[in-house]
Kinemage of the C-alpha trace (Angstrom):
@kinemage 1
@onewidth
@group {chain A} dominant
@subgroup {mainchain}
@vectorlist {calphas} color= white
{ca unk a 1} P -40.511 -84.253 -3.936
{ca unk a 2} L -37.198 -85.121 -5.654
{ca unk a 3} L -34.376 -84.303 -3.972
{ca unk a 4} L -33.079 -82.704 -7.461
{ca unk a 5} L -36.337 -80.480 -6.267
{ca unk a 6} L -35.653 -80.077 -2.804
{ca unk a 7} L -32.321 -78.619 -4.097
{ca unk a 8} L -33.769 -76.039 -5.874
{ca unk a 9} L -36.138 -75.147 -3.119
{ca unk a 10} L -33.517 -74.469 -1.144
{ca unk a 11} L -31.374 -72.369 -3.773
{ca unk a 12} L -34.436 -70.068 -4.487
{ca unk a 13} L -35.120 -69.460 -0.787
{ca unk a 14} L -31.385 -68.369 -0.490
{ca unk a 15} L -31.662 -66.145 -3.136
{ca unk a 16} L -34.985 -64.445 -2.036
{ca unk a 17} L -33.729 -64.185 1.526
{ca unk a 18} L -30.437 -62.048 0.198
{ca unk a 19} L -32.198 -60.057 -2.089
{ca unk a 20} L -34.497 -58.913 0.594
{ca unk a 21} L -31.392 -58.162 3.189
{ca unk a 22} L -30.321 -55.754 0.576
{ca unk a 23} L -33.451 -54.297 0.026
{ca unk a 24} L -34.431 -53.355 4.102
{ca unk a 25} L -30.811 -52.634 4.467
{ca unk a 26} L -30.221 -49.184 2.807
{ca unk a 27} L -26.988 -49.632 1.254
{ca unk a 28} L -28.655 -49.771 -2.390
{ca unk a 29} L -28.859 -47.037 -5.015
{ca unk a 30} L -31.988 -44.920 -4.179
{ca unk a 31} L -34.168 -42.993 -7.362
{ca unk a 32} L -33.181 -39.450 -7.788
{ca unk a 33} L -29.533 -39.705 -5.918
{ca unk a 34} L -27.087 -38.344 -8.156
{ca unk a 35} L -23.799 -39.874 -7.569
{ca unk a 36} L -21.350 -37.695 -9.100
{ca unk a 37} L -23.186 -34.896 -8.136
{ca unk a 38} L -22.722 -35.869 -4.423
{ca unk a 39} L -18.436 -36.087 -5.315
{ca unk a 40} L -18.631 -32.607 -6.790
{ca unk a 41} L -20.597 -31.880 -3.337
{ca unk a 42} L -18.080 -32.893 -1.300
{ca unk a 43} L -15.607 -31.032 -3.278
{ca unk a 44} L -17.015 -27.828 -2.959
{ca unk a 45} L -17.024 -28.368 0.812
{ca unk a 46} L -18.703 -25.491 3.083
{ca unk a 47} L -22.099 -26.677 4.865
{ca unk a 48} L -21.545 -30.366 3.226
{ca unk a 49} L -17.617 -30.714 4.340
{ca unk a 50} L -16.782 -27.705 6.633
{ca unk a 51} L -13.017 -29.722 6.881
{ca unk a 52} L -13.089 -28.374 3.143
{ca unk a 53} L -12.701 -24.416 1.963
{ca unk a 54} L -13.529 -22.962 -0.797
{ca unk a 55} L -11.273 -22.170 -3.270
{ca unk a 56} L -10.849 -18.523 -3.961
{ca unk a 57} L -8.982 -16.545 -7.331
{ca unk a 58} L -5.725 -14.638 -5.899
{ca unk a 59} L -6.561 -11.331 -6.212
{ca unk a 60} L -4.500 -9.131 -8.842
{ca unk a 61} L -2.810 -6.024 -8.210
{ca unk a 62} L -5.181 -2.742 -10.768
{ca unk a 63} L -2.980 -1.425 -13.051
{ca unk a 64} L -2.406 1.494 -10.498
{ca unk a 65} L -0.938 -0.779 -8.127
{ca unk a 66} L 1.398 -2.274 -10.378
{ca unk a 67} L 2.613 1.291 -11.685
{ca unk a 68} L 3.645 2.544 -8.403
{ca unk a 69} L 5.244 -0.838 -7.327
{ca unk a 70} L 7.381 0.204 -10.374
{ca unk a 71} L 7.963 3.216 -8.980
{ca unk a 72} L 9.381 2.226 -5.596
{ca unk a 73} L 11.412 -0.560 -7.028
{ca unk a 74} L 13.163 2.276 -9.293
{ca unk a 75} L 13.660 4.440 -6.841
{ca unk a 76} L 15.056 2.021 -4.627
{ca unk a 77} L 17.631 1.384 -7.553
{ca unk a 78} L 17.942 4.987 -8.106
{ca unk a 79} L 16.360 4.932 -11.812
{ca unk a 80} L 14.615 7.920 -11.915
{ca unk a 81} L 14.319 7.816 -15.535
{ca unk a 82} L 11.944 4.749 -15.394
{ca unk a 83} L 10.494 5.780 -12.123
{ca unk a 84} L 9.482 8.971 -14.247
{ca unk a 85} L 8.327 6.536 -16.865
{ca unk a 86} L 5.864 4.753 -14.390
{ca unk a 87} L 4.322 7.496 -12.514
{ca unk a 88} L 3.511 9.383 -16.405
{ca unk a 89} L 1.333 6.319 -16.940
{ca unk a 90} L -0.031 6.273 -13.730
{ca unk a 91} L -1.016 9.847 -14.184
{ca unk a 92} L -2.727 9.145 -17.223
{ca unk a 93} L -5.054 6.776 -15.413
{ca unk a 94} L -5.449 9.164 -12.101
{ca unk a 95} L -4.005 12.699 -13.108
{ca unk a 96} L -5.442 13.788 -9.341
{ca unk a 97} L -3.837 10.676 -7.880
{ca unk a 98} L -2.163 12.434 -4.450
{ca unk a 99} L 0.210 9.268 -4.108
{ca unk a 100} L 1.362 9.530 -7.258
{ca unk a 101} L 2.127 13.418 -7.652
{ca unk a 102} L 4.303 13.048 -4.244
{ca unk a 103} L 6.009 10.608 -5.692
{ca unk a 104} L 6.580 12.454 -8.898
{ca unk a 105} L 7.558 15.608 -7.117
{ca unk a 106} L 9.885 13.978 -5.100
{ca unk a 107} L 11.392 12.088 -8.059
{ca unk a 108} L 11.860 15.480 -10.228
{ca unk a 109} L 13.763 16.803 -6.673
{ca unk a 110} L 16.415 14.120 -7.090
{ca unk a 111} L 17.249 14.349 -10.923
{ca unk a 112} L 16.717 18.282 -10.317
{ca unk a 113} L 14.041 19.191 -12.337
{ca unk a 114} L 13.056 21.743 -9.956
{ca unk a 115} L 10.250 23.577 -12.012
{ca unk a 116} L 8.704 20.145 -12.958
{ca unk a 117} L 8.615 19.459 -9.006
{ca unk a 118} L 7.524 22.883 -8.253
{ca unk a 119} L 3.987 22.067 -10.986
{ca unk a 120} L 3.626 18.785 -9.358
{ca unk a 121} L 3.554 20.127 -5.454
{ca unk a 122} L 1.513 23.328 -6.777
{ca unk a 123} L -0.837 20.875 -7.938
{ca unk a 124} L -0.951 18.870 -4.791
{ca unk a 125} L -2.030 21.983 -3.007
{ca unk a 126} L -4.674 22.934 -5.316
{ca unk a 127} L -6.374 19.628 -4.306
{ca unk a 128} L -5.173 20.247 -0.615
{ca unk a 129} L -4.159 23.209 0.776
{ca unk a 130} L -3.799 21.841 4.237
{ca unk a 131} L -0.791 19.126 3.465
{ca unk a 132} L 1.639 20.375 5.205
{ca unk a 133} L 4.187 17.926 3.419
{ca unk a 134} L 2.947 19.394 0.232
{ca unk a 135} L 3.845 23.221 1.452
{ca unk a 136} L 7.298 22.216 3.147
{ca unk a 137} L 8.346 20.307 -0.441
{ca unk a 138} L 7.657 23.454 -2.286
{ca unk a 139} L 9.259 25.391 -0.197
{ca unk a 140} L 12.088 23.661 -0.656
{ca unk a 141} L 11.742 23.810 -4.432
{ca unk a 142} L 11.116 27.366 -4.342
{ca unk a 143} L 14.255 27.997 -2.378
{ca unk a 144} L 16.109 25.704 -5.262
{ca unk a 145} L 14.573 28.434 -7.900
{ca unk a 146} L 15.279 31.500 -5.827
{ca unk a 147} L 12.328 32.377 -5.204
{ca unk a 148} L 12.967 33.251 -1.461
{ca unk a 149} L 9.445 34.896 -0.746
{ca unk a 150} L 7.624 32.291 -1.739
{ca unk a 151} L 9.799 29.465 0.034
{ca unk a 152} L 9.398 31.457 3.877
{ca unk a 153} L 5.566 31.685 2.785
{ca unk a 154} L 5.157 28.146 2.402
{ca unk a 155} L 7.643 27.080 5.026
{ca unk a 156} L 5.669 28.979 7.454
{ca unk a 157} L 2.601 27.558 6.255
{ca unk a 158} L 4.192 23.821 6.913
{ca unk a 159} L 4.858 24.796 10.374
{ca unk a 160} L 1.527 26.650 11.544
{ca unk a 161} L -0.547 23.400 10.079
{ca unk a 162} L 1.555 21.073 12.418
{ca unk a 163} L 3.973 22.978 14.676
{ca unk a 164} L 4.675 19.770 16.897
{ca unk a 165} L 6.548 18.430 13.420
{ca unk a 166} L 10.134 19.062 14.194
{ca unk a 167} L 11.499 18.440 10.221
{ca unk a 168} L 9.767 21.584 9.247
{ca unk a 169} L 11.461 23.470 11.890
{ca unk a 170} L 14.808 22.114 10.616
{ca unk a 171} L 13.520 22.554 7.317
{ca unk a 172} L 12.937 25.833 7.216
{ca unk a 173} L 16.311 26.583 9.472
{ca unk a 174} L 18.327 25.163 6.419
{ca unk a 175} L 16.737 27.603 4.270
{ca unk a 176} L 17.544 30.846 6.510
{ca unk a 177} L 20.708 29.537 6.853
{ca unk a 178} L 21.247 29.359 3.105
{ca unk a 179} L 20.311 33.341 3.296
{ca unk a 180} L 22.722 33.940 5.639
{ca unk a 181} L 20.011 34.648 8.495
{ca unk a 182} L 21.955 32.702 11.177
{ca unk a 183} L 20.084 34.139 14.511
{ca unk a 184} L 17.068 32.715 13.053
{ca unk a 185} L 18.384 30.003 11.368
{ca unk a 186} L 19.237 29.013 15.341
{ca unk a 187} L 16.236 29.670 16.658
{ca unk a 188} L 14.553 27.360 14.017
{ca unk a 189} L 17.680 24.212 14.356
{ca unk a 190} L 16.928 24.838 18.343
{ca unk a 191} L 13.405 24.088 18.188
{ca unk a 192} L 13.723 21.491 15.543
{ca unk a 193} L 15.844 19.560 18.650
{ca unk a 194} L 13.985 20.561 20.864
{ca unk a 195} L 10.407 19.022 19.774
{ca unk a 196} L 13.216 16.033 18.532
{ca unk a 197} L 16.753 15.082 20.169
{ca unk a 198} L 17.988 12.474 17.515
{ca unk a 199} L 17.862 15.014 15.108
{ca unk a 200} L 21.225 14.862 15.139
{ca unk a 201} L 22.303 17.356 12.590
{ca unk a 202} L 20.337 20.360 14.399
{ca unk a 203} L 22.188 19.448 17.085
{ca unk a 204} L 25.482 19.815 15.122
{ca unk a 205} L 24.284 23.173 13.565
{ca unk a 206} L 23.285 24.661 16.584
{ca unk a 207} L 27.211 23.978 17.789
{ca unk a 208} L 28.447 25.782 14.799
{ca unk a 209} L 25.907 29.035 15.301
{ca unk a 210} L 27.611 29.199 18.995
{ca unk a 211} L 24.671 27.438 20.778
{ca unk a 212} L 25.125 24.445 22.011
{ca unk a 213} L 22.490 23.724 24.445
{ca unk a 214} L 23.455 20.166 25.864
């Protein structure tokens, strides 16, 4: 044998003793393994990579939620007009929506649309006649109209569904007060402070009906 052969020999055996290495080792390309699909894999994390999380859509406010965000950001600025706006849209969408017909009855109260308010809490009550916030807001709106009946009905109607709630005492003292019925305009402010000491103007009108009880 040459040594030109011997050479070779040796080469070749080289070769054949890497490529085997490789082969026993594991670190080559195996049939059926999908490369990029095992990036996208680690990507998507979960069971594969729980260090990862899955991505998730933020979640978009309904076109409900939206409307009466409107609404609270004009009222907050005072813009009745556009809160007015907002809740007529939202009422096309929901017109039994209770969120939105308190809000609309308390938004006629301020620009003084008083008979608007008046539909709005009358139609609150048709869908619940136990809210007692419902009764005590048309009272009030009935007391704006005159109609003085009506306003004691629903006043008393406020208190006997939750007599523990000391605004619809005071509530309800206001409005015998505007009649001129002072003893029981004080026997309403007296409970109102009673079931509620920072309630700070019963306190003051129960000093100026000649009662002031500490």
């Amino acid at each position: 044998m040459t040594t030109f052969q011997l050479l070779l020999l040796i080469v070749a055996g080289g070769v054949f003793y890497l490529f085997f290495k490789q082969l026993f080792s594991g670190n080559h390309p195996k049939r059926g393994v999908d490369f990029e699909a095992k990036v996208a894999d680690e990507q998507i994390g979960g069971i594969n990579r729980p260090d990862k999380t899955f991505s998730t859509p933020a979640v978009q406010p309904t076109r409900m939620e939206q409307l009466l965000k409107i609404t609270d950001d004009a009222v907050e600025k005072e813009d009745f007009e556009e809160a007015k706006k907002a809740l007529g849209s939202a009422l096309i969408i929901e017109e039994n929506n209770i969120e939105v017909l308190q809000k609309m009855g308390y938004v006629y109260m301020q620009t003084g649309e008083y008979k608007e308010a008046k539909e709005s809490y009358e139609k609150l009550l048709s869908l619940d006649d136990t809210d007692d916030i419902a009764h005590v807001s048309l009272a009030n709106v009935l007391h704006k109209l005159g109609d003085e009946e009506g306003a004691q009905k629903h006043h008393e109607r406020a208190i006997a569904l939750d007599p523990e709630y000391a605004p619809h005492h005071f509530n309800y003292a206001n409005t015998l007060y505007d009649l001129g019925r002072k003893k029981e305009a004080l026997v309403g402010y007296a409970k109102a402070y009673e079931l509620d000491e920072t309630l700070e103007e019963a306190k003051k009108m129960m000093k100026e009906l000649g009662s002031d009880n500490g």
